[in-house]
C-alpha positions in Angstrom: -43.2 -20.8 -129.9 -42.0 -18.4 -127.5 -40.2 -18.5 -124.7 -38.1 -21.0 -123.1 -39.5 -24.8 -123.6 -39.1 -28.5 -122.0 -39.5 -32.0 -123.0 -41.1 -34.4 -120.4 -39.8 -37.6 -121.3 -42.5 -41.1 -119.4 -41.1 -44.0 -120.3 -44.3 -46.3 -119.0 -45.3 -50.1 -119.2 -47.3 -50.4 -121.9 -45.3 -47.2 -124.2 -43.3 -43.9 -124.4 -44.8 -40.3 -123.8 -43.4 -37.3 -124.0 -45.6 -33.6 -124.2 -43.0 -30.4 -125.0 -44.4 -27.2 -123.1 -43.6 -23.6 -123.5 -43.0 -21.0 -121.2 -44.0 -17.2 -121.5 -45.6 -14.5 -119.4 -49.0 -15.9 -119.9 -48.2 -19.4 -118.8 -47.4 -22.8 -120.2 -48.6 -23.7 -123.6 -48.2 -27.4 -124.8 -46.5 -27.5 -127.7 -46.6 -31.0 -128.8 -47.3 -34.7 -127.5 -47.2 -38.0 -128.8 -46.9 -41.4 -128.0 -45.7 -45.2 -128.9 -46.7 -48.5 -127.6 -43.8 -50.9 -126.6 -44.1 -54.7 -126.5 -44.7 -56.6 -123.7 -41.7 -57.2 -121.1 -39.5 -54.1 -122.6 -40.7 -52.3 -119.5 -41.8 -54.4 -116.5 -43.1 -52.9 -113.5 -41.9 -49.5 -114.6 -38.2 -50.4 -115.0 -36.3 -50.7 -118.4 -35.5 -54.2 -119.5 -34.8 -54.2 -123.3 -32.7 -51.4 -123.8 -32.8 -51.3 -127.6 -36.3 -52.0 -128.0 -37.3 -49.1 -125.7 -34.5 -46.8 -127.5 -36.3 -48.0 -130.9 -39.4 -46.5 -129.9 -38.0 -43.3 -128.5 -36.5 -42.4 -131.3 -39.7 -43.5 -133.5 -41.9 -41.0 -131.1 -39.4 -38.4 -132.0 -39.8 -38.7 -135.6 -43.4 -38.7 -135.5 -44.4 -35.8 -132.8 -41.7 -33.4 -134.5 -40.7 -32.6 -130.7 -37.8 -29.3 -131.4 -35.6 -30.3 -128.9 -34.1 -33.4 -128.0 -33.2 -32.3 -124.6 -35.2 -34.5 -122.0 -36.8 -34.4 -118.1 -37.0 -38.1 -117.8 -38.9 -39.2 -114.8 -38.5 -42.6 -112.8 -41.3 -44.8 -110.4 -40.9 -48.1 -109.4 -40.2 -50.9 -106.6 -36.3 -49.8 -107.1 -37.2 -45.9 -105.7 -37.9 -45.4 -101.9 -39.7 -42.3 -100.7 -39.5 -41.4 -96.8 -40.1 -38.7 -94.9 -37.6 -37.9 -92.5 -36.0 -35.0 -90.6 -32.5 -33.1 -90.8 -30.6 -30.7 -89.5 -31.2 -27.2 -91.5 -29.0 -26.5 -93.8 -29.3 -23.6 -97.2 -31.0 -25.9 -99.5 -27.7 -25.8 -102.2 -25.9 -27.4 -98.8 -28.3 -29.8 -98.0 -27.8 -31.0 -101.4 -24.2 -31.7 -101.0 -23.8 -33.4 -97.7 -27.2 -35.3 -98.5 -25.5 -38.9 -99.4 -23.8 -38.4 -95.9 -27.0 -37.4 -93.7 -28.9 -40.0 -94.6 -27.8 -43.4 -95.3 -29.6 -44.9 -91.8 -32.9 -44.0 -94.0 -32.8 -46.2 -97.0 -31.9 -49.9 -97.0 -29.6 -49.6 -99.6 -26.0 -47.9 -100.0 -25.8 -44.4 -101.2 -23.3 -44.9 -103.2 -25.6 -47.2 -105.0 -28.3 -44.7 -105.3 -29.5 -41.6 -106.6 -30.4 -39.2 -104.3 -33.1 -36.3 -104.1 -35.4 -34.8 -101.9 -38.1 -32.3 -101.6 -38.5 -30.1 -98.5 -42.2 -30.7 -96.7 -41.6 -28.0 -93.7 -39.2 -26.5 -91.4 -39.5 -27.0 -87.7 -38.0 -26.0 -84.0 -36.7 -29.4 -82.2 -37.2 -29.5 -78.3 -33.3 -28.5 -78.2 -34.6 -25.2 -80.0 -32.4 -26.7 -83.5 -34.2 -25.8 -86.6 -34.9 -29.1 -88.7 -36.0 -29.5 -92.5 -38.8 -32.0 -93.1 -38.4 -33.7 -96.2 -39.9 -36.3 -98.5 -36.0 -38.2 -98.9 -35.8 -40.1 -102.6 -33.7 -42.7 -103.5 -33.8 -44.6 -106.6 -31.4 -47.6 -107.5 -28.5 -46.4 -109.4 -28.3 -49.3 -112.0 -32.1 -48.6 -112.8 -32.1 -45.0 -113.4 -28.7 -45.8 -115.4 -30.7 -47.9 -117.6 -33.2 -45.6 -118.7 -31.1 -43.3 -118.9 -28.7 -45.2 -121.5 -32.5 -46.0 -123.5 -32.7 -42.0 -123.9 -29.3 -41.7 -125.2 -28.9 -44.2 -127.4 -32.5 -42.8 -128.9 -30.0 -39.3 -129.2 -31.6 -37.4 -126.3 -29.7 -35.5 -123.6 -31.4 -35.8 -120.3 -30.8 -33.2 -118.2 -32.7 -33.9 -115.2 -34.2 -37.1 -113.8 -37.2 -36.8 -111.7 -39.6 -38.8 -109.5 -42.8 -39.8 -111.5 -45.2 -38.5 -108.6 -43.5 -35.2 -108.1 -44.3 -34.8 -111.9 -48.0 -36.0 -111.0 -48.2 -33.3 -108.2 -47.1 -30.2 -110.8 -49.2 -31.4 -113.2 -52.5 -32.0 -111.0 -52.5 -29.8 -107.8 -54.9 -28.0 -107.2 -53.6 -24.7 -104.7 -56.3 -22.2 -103.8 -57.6 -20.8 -100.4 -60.4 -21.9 -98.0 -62.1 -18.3 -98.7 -64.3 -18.0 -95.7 -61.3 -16.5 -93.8 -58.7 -16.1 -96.7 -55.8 -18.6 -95.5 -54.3 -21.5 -96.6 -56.3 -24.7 -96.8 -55.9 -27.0 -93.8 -57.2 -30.0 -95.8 -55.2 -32.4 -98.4 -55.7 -33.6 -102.0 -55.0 -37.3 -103.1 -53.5 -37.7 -106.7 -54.2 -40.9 -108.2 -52.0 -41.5 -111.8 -52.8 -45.2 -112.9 -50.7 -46.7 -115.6 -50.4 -49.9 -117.1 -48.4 -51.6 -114.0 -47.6 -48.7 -112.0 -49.8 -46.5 -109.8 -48.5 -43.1 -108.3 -50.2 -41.9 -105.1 -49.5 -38.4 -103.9 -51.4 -36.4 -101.0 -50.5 -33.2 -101.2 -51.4 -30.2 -99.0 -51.4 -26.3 -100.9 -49.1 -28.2 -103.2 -46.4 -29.5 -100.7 -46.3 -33.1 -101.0 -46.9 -35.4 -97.3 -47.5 -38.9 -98.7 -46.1 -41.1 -101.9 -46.3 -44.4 -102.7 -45.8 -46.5 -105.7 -48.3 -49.3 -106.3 -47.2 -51.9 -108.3 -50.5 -52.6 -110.3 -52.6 -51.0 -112.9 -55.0 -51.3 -115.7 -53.0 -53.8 -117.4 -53.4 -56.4 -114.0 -57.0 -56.0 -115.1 -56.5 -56.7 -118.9 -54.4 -59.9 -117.6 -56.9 -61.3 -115.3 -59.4 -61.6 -118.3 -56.7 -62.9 -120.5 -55.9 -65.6 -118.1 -59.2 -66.6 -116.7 -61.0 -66.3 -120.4 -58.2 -68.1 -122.4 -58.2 -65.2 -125.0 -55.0 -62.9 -126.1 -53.9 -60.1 -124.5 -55.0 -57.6 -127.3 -58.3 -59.1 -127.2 -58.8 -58.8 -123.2 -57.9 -55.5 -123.9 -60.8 -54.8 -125.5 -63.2 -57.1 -123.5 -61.8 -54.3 -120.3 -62.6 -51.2 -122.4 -66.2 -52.4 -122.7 -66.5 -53.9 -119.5 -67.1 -52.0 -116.4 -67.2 -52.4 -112.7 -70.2 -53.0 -110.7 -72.0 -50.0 -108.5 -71.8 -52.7 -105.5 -69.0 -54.4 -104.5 -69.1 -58.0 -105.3 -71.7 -57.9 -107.4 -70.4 -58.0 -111.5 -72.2 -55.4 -114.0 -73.6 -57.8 -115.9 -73.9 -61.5 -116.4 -70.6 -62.0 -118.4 -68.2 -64.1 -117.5 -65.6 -61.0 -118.3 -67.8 -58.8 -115.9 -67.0 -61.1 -113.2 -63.0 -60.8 -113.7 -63.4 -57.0 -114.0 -65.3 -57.1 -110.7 -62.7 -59.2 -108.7 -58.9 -57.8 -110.6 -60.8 -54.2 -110.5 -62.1 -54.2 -106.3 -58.3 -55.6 -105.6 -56.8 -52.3 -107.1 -59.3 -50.0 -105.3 -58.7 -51.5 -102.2 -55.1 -51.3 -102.8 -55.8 -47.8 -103.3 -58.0 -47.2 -100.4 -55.5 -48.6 -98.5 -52.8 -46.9 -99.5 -54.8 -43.2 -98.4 -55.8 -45.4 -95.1 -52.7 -45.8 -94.3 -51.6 -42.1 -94.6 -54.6 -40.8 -92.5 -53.4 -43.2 -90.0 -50.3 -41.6 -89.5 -49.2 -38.8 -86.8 -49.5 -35.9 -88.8 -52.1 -36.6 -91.7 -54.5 -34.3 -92.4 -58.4 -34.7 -93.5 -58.7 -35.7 -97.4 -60.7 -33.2 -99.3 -61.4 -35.1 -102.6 -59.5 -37.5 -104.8 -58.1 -36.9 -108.2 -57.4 -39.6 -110.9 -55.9 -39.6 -114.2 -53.8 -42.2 -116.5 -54.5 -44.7 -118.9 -55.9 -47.2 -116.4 -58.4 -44.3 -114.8 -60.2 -45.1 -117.7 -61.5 -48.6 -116.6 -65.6 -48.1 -116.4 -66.8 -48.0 -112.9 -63.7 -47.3 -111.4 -64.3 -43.2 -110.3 -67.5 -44.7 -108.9 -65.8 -47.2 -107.1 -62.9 -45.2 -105.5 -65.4 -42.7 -104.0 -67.5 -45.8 -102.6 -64.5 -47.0 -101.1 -62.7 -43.8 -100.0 -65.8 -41.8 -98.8 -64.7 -39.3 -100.3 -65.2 -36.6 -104.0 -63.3 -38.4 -106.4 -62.7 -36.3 -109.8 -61.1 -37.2 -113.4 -58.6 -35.2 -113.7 -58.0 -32.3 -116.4 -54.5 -31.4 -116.6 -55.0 -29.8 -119.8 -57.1 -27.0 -118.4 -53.9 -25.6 -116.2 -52.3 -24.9 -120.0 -53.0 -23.3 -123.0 -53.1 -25.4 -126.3 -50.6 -25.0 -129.3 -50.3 -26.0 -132.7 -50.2 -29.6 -131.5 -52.0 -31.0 -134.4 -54.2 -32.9 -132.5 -57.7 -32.1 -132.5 -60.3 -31.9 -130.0 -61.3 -35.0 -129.9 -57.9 -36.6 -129.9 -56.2 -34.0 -126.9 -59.5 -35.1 -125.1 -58.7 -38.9 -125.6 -55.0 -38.1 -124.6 -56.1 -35.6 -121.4 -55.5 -38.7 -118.6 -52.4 -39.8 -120.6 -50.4 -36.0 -120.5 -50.5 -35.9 -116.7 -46.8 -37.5 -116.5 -44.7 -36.0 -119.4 -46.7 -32.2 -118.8 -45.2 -32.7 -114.7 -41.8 -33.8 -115.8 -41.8 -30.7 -118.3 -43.0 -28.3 -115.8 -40.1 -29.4 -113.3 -37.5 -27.3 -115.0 -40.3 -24.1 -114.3 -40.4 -24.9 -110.7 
């Protein structure tokens, strides 16, 4: 391998996954990626809850993906992380960071001193005074969670050495940057990233790759799986399966077929795109949105049949699979080509989180 490398480290609902990239002259190459399922309730809505069980796992995904470093970018999304864009005086970036926990505690509803703090700078701007202001997308994730997954990645033996949000991972590893073309500048339109997991959804609009809108969603593929389970009487593992072969309707309200599973899909599955649709409505609605250009979705849950369909019925607007795989070149992962295409919605975390200590 040459050149300097990274670990991405996504420690999700429904498993761990972790992609190692390499970084040269001609780009990043992934190295390596694996994954391993955890049980259910060791990770609920994208926080850590069984400490050992999730350590157990990280440790057995070492073992088996042969990752050469057990230095980690571990990244974090759920109800316990607040994202809000807000505007402060300008300061050197390096200074900003310093003085951040005492700028902006009148944002977030809970102490700073209770949170970790990070942000990422949208714009800078002249206030009516003629002050110059930074624009920024303000993070703050509780403490005590981030402490948790962070003790699950040591007591696996890793080192973390950055924590990140999940969506700013989503936004390296999907953003698409290019010009208009006709007249050579900057796009004036915005991308929506869509990264659906097993109970967590990251939404990021971005706009030539700066980030103006996130939200996490608390919902995902695995609300589906559990709506059959429920409503059929059947296991989990088996509703599992019913999903997979199960797709939404081309109409809303109307079920693909005549099975009583179709019907679940239908009503679990239009929820989470109106969620979704909702979530983008709600941006557009705001002061300073700009016009959505397409849609672009990727994790596990993207995979639900219909669902692509769906989201551009509902959003009027392109909506795309994503490929983060094509931004990188391919190693030695011993994978083959059918298996990296199997895993392509499932790298999109781990890859961002790696690329974060390129950026």
């Amino acid at each position: 391998m040459a050149g300097r490398t990274s670990v991405g480290l996504d420690i999700g609902t429904s498993g761990v996954r972790a992609a190692e990239l390499s970084f040269g002259r001609n780009g990043a190459t992934l190295e390596r990626f694996g994954q391993v399922a955890l049980p259910p309730g060791a990770v609920r809505d994208g926080e850590v809850m069984d400490v050992e069980t999730v350590a157990a796992a990280i440790k057995q995904l070492w073992a088996s993906a042969k990752f050469s470093s057990k230095k980690v970018v571990l990244g974090v999304a759920n109800q316990r992380v607040i994202v809000r864009q807000v505007d402060l005086p300008w300061l050197p970036e390096s200074e900003l960071r310093q003085s951040l926990a005492f700028q902006v505690q009148d944002f977030i509803p809970i102490p700073v001193e209770q949170a970790v703090l990070d942000f990422h700078t949208v714009e800078e701007l002249t206030a009516d005074d003629g002050s110059r202001v930074m624009r920024v997308l303000l993070v703050a994730a509780a403490r005590e969670m981030v402490n948790t997954a962070l003790d699950a990645a040591r007591r696996a033996g890793l080192s973390v050495s950055q924590v990140d949000l999940t969506p700013f991972a989503v936004l390296r590893s999907l953003a698409s940057i290019d010009y208009t073309g006709a007249n050579g500048g900057w796009r004036t339109d915005a991308e929506a990233l869509i990264d659906i997991g097993g109970k967590v959804t990251n939404i990021v609009v971005h706009q030539n790759g700066v980030p103006r809108f996130v939200r996490v969603l608390l919902m995902g593929g695995d609300n589906v799986t559990e709506a059959v389970a429920e409503r059929m009487g059947v296991p989990l593992e088996q509703a599992e399966g019913v999903k997979q072969q199960t797709a939404l309707g081309s109409t809303p309200g109307i079920p693909s077929s005549e099975h009583p599973a179709a019907r679940v899909v239908e009503s679990s599955g239009h929820a989470f795109v109106e969620e979704i649709r909702g979530s983008l409505d709600y941006y557009l609605a705001q002061p300073l949105s700009v016009p959505l250009r397409r849609v672009v979705v990727s994790g596990g849950g993207a995979r639900l049949g219909g669902l692509v369909q769906r989201l551009a019925l509902a959003t009027r607007l392109p909506v795309e699979p994503a490929a983060p795989l094509s931004k990188l070149k391919v190693g030695k992962t011993g994978l083959s080509e059918e298996q990296l295409s199997f895993v392509e919605p499932l790298v999109t975390v781990p890859v961002g989180l790696a690329m974060g200590v390129a950026s």
